[in-house]
Residue frames as qw, qx, qy, qz and C-alpha x, y, z in Angstrom:
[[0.609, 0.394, 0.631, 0.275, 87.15, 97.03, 119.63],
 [0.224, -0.077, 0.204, 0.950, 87.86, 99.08, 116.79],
 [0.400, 0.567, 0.337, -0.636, 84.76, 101.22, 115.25],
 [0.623, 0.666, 0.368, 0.182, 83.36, 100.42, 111.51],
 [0.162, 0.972, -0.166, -0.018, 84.53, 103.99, 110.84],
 [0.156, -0.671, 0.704, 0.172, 88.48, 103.59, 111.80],
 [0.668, -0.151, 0.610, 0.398, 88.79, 100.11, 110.40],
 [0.516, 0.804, 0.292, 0.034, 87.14, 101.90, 106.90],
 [0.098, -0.959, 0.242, 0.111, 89.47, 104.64, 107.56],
 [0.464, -0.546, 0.660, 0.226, 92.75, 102.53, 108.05],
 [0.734, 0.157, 0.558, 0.355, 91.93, 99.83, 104.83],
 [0.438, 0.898, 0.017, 0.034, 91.21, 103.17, 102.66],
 [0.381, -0.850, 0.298, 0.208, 94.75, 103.96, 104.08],
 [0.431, -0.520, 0.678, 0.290, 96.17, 101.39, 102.78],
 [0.682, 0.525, 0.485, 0.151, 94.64, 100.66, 99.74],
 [0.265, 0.918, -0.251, -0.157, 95.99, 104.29, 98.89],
 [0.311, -0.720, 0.574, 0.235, 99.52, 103.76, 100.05],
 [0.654, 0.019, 0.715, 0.246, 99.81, 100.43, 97.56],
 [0.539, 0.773, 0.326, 0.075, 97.60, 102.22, 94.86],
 [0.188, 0.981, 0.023, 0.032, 100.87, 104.59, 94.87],
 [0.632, -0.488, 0.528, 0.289, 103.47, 102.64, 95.04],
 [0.371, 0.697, -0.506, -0.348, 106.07, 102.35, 91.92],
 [0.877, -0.045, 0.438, 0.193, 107.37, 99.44, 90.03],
 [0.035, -0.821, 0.493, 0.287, 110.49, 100.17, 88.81],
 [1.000, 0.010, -0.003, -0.011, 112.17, 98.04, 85.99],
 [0.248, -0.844, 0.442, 0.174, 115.96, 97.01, 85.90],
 [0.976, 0.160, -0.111, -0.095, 117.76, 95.09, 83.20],
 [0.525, -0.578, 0.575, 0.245, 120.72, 92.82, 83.82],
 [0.485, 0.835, -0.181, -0.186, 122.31, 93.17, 80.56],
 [0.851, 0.116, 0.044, 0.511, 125.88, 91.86, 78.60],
 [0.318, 0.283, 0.239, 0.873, 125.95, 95.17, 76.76],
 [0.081, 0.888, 0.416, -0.178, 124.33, 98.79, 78.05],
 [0.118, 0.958, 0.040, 0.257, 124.41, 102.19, 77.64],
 [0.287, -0.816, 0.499, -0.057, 127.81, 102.07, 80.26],
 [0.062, 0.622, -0.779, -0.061, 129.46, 99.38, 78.83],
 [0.584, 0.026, -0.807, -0.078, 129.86, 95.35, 79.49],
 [0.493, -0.406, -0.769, 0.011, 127.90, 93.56, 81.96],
 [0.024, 0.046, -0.375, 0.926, 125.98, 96.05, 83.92],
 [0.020, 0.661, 0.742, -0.109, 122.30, 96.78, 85.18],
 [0.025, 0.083, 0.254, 0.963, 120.60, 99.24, 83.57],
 [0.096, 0.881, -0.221, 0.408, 119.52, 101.81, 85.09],
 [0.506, 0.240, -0.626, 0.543, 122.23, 101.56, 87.63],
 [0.008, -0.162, -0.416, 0.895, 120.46, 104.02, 90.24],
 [0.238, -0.623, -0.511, -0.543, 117.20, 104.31, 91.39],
 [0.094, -0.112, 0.453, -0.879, 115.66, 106.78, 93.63],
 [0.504, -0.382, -0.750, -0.192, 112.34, 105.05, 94.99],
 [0.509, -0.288, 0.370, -0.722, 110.10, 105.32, 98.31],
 [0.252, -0.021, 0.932, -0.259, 109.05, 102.48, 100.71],
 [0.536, 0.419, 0.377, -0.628, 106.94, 100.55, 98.99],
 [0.673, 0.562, -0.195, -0.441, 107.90, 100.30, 95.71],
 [0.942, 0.211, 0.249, 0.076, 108.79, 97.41, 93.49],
 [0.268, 0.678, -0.576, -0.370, 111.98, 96.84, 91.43],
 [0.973, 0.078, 0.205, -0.073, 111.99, 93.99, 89.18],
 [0.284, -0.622, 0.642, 0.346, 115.23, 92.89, 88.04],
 [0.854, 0.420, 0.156, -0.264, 114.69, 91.43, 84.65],
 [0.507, -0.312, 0.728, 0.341, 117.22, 88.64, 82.82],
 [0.563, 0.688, -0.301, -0.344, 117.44, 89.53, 78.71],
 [0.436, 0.540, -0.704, 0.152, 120.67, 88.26, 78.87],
 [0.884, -0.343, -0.315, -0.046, 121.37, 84.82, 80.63],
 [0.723, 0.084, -0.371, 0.576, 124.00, 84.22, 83.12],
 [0.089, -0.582, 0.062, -0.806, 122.63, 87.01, 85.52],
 [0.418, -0.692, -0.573, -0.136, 121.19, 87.78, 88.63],
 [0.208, -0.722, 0.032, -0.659, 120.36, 90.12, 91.35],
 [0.684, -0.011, -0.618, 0.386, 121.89, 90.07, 95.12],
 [0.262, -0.962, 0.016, -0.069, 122.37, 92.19, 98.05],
 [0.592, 0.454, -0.505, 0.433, 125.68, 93.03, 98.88],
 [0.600, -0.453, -0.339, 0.566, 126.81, 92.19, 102.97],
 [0.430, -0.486, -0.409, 0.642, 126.55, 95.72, 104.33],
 [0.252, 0.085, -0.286, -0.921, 124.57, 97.83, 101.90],
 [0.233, -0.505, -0.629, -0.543, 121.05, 97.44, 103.19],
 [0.398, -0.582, 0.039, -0.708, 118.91, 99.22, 105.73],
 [0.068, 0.117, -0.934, 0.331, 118.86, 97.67, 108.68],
 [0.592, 0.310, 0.400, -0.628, 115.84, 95.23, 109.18],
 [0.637, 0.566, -0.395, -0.343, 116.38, 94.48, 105.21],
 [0.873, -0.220, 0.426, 0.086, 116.86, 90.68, 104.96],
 [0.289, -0.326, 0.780, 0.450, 119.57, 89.23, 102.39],
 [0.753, 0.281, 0.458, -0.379, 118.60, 88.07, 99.05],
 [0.185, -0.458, 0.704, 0.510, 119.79, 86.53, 96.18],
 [0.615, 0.417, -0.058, -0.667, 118.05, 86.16, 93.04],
 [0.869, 0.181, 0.406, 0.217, 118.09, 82.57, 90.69],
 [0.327, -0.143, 0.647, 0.674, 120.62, 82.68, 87.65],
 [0.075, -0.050, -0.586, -0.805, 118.72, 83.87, 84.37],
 [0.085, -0.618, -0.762, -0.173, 115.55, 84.63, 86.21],
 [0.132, -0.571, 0.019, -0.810, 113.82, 88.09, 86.87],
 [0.423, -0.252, -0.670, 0.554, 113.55, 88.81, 90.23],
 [0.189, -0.821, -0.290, -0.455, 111.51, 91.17, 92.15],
 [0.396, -0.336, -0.539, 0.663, 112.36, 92.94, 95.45],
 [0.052, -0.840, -0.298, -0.451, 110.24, 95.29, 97.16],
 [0.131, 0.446, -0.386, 0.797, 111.58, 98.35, 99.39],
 [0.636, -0.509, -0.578, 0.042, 110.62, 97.40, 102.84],
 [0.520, -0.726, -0.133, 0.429, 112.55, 100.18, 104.57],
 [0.158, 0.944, -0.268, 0.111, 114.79, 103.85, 104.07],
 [0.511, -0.695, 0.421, 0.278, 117.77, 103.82, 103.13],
 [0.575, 0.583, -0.416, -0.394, 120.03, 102.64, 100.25],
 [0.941, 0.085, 0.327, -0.021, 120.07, 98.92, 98.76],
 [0.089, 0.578, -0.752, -0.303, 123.85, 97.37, 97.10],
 [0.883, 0.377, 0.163, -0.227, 122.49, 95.25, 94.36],
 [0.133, 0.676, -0.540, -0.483, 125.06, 93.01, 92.43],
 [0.925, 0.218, -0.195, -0.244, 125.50, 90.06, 90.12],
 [0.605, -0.640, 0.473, 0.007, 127.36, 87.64, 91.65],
 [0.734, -0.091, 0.372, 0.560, 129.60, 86.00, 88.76],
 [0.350, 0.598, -0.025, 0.721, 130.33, 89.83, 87.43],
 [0.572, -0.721, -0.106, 0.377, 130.93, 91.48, 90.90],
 [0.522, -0.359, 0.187, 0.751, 134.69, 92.01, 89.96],
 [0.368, 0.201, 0.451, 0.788, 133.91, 92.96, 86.46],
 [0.164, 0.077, 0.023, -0.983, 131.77, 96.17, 87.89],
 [0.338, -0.429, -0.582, -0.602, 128.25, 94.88, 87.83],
 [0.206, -0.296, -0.712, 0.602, 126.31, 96.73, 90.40],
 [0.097, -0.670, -0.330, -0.658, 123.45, 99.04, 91.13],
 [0.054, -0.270, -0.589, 0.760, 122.20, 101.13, 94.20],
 [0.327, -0.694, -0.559, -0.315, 118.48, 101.62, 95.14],
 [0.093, -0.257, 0.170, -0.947, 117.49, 104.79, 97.02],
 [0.165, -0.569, -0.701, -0.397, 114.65, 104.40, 98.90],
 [0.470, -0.838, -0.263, 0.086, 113.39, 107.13, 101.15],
 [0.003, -0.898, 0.440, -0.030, 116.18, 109.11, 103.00],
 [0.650, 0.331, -0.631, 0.264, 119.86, 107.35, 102.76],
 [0.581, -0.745, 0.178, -0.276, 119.86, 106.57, 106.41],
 [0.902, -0.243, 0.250, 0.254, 122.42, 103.73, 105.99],
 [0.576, 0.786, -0.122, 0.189, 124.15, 105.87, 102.97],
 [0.021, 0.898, -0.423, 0.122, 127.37, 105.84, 105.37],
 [0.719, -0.306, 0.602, -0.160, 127.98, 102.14, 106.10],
 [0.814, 0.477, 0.327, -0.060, 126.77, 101.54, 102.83],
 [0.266, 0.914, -0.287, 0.110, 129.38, 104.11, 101.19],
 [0.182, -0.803, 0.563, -0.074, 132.30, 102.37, 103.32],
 [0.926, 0.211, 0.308, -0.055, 131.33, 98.64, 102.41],
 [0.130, -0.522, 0.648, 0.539, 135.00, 97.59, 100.37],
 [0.716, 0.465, 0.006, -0.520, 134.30, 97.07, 96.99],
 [0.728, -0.225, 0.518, 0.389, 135.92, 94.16, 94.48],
 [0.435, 0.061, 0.521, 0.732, 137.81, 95.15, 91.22],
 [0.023, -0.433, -0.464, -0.772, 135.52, 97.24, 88.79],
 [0.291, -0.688, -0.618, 0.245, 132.81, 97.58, 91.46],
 [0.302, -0.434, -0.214, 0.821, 134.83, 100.56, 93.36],
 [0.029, -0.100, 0.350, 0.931, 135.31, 102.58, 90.33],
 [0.225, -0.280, -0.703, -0.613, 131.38, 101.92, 89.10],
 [0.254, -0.741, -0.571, 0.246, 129.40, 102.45, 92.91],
 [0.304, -0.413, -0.225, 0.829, 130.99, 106.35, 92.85],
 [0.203, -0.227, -0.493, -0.815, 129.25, 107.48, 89.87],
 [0.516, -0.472, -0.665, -0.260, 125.87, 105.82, 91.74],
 [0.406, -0.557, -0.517, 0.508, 126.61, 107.41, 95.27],
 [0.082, -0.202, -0.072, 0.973, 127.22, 110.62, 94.08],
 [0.313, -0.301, -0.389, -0.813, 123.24, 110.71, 92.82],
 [0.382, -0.522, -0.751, 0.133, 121.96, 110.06, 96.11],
 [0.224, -0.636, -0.059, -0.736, 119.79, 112.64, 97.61],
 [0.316, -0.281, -0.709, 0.565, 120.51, 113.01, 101.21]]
């Protein structure tokens, strides 16, 4: 059995680790700061643990993974149409986030978390139409 003391120890543990976790927001926009339909910010650098909410101003959005840009372990997910979505970082490595009716037309983001441990699978993943040209701007700010 465990001792009073270590189970104290271990919940303090984790009460920290949550108390210091981030929550990161992201909108999925018509119009940003880079143009038509995009998520803004595009690129986040995060740590296991944290939150990103994916928030719907604009209808006719949502928030995906893309088939071979997540960590491994990292299930699929695919957000509702014009609802905010949440996803928390469950593992290192970097997350391909897009909206799935603007894909072609270059909506995406990438999500650092931790080191890029998948950052070369992820990086070779073929992209469709706008995409290509709009993940290189977002790989080149990963911190390996």
């Amino acid at each position: 059995m465990f001792s009073r003391l270590t189970i104290t120890a271990v919940t303090a543990l984790l009460l920290a680790t949550s108390a210091n976790a981030e929550t990161f927001e992201v909108k999925m926009l018509n119009k940003g700061t880079d143009g038509a339909m995009v998520f803004e910010p595009a690129f986040i650098k995060a740590a296991v643990g944290d939150t990103v909410n994916f928030v719907s101003p604009d209808k006719g959005h949502n928030a995906e993974s893309i088939e071979g840009m997540l960590p491994d372990g990292v299930a699929p997910f695919k957000g509702e149409m014009s609802k905010d979505f949440t996803l928390t970082l469950t593992a290192e490595g970097v997350y391909g986030i897009k909206c799935n009716p603007h894909y072609a037309m270059g909506m995406v983001a990438l999500i650092q978390a931790g080191a890029p441990v998948n950052l070369e699978a992820a990086a070779a993943v073929v992209q469709k139409g706008k995409a290509k040209a709009r993940f290189e701007p977002l790989f080149a700010q990963v911190v390996k």
